[in-house]
Residue frames as qw, qx, qy, qz and C-alpha x, y, z in Angstrom:
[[0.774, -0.418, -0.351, -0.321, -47.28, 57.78, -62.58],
 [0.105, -0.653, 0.599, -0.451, -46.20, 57.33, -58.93],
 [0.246, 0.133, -0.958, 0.053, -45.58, 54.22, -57.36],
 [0.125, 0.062, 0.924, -0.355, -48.78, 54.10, -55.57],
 [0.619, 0.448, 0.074, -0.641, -50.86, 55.22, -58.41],
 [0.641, 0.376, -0.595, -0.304, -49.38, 52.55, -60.52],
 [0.008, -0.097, 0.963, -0.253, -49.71, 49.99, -57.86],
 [0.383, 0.361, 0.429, -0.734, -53.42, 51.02, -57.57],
 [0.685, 0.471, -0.186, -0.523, -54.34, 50.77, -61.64],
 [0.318, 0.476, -0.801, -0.178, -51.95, 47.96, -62.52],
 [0.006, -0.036, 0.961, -0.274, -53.60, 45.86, -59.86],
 [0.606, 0.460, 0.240, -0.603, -57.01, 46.65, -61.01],
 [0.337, 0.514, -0.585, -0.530, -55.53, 45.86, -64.56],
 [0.336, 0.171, -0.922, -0.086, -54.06, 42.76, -63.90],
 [0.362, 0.072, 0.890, -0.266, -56.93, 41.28, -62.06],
 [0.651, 0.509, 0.184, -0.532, -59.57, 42.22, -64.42],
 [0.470, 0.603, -0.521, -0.379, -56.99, 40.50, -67.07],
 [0.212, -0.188, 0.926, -0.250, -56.65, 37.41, -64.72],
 [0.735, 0.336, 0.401, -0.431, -60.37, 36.49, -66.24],
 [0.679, 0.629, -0.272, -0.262, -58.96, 35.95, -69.58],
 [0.046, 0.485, -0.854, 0.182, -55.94, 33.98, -68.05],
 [0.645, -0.024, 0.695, -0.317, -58.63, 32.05, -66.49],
 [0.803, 0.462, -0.141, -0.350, -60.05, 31.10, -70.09],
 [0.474, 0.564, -0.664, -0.130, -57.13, 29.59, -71.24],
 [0.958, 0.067, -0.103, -0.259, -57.29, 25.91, -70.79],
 [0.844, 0.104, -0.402, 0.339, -53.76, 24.70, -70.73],
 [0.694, -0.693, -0.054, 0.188, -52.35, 24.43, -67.66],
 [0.772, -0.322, -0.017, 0.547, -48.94, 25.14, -68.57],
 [0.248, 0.519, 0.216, 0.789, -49.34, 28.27, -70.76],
 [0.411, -0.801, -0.335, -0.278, -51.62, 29.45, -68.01],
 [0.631, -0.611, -0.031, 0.477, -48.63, 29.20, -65.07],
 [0.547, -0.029, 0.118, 0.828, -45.75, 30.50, -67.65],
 [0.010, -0.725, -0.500, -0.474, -48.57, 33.46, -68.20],
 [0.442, -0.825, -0.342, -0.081, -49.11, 34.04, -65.10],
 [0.657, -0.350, 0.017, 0.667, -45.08, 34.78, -64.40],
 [0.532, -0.041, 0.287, 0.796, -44.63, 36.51, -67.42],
 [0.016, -0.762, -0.368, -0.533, -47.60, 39.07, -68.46],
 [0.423, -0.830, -0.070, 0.356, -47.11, 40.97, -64.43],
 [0.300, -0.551, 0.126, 0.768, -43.64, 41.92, -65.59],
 [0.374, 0.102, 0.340, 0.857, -44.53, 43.13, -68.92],
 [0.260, -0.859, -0.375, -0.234, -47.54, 45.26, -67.81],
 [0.553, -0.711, 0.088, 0.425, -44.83, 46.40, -65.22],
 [0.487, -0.068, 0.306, 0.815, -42.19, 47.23, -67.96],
 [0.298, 0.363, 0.526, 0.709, -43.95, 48.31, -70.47],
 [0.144, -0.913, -0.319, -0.208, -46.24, 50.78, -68.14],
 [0.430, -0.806, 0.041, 0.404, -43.39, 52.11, -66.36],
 [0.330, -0.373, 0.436, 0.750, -41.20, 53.07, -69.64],
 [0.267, 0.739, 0.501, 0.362, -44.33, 53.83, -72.29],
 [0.084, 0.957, 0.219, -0.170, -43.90, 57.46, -71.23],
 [0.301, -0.655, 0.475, 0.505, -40.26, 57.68, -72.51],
 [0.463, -0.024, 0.710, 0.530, -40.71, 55.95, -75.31],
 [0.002, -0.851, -0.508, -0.134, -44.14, 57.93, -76.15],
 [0.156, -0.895, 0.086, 0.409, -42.59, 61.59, -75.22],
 [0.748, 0.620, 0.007, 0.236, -40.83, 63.18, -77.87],
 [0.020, -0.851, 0.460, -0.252, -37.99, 64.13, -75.32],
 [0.937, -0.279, -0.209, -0.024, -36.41, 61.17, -74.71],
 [0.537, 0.535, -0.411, 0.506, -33.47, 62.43, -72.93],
 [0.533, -0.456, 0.292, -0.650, -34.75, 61.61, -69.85],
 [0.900, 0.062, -0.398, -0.167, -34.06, 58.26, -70.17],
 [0.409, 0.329, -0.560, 0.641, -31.26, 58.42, -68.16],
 [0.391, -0.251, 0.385, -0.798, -33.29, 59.45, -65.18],
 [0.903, 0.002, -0.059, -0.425, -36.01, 56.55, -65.86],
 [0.749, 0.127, -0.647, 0.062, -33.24, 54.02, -66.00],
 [0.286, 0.274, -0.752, 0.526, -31.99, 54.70, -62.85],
 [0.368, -0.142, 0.456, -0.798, -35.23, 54.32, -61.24],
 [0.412, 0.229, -0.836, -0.280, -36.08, 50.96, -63.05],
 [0.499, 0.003, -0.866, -0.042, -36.20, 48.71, -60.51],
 [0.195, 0.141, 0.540, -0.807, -37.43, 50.71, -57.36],
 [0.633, 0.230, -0.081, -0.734, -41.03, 51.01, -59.76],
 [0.561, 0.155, -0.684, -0.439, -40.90, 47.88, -62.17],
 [0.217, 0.028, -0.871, 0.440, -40.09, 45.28, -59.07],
 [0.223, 0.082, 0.563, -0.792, -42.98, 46.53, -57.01],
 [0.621, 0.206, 0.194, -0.731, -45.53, 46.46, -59.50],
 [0.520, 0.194, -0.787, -0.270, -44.46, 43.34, -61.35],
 [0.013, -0.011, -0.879, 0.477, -44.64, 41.97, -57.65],
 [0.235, 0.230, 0.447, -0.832, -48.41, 43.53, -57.50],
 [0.769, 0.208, -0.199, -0.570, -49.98, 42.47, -60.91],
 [0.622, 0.136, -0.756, -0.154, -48.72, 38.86, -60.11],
 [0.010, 0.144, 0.786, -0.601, -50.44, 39.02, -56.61],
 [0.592, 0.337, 0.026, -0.731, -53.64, 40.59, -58.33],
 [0.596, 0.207, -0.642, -0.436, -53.33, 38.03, -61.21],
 [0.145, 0.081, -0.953, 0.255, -52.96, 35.26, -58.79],
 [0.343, 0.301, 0.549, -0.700, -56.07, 36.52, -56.73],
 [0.417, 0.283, -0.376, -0.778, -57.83, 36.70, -59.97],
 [0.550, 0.163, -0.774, -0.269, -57.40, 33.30, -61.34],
 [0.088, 0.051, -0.788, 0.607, -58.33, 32.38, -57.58],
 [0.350, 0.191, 0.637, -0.660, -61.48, 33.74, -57.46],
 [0.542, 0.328, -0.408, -0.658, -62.53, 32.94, -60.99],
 [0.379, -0.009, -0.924, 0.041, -61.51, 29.22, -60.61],
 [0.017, 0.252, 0.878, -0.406, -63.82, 29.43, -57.33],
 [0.415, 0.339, 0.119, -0.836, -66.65, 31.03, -58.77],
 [0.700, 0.042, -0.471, -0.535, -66.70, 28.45, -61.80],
 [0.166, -0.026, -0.926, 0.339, -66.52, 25.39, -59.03],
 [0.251, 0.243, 0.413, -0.841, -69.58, 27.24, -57.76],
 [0.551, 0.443, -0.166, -0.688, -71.57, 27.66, -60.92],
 [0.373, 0.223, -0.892, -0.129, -70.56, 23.78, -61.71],
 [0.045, -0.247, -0.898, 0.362, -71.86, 22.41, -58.28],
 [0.326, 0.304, 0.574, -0.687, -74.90, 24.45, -58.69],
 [0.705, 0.348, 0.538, -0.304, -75.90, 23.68, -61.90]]
């Protein structure tokens, strides 16, 4: 996946998962959530195909390109997630004040 096809799905992902973040009730699981689920959606989508391929001797190649990929899109599903939990929270404010 290329960095601006996995900026593109990952930030679709993580907002459409930001609705379930919204569920959750305690404020402080919600924040440490919100830090920690971007980077593993970010790890774990940028090194499932090495660990899933039965050639993993390419790993060496994937490591060194780690942080140019993970960085970006951790950065991107915890700007999506954010936006999420943003417009969910203002949607139920909405659906409160109106009835």
């Amino acid at each position: 996946m290329s960095l601006t096809t996995g900026i593109i799905i990952l930030g679709l992902v993580s907002f459409g998962l930001s609705y379930f973040m919204f569920k959750v009730k305690n404020e402080p699981l919600r924040i440490m959530l919100l830090f920690l689920v971007p980077f593993v959606i970010a790890y774990f989508s940028y090194w499932g195909p090495v660990w899933t391929s039965e050639t993993k001797d390419k790993s060496g190649e994937f490591g060194a390109w780690a942080i140019a990929f993970i960085g970006p899109w951790a950065f991107i599903c915890f700007v999506a997630m954010l936006l999420g939990l943003l417009v969910f929270s203002r949607i139920d404010k909405l659906k409160n004040k109106n009835g």
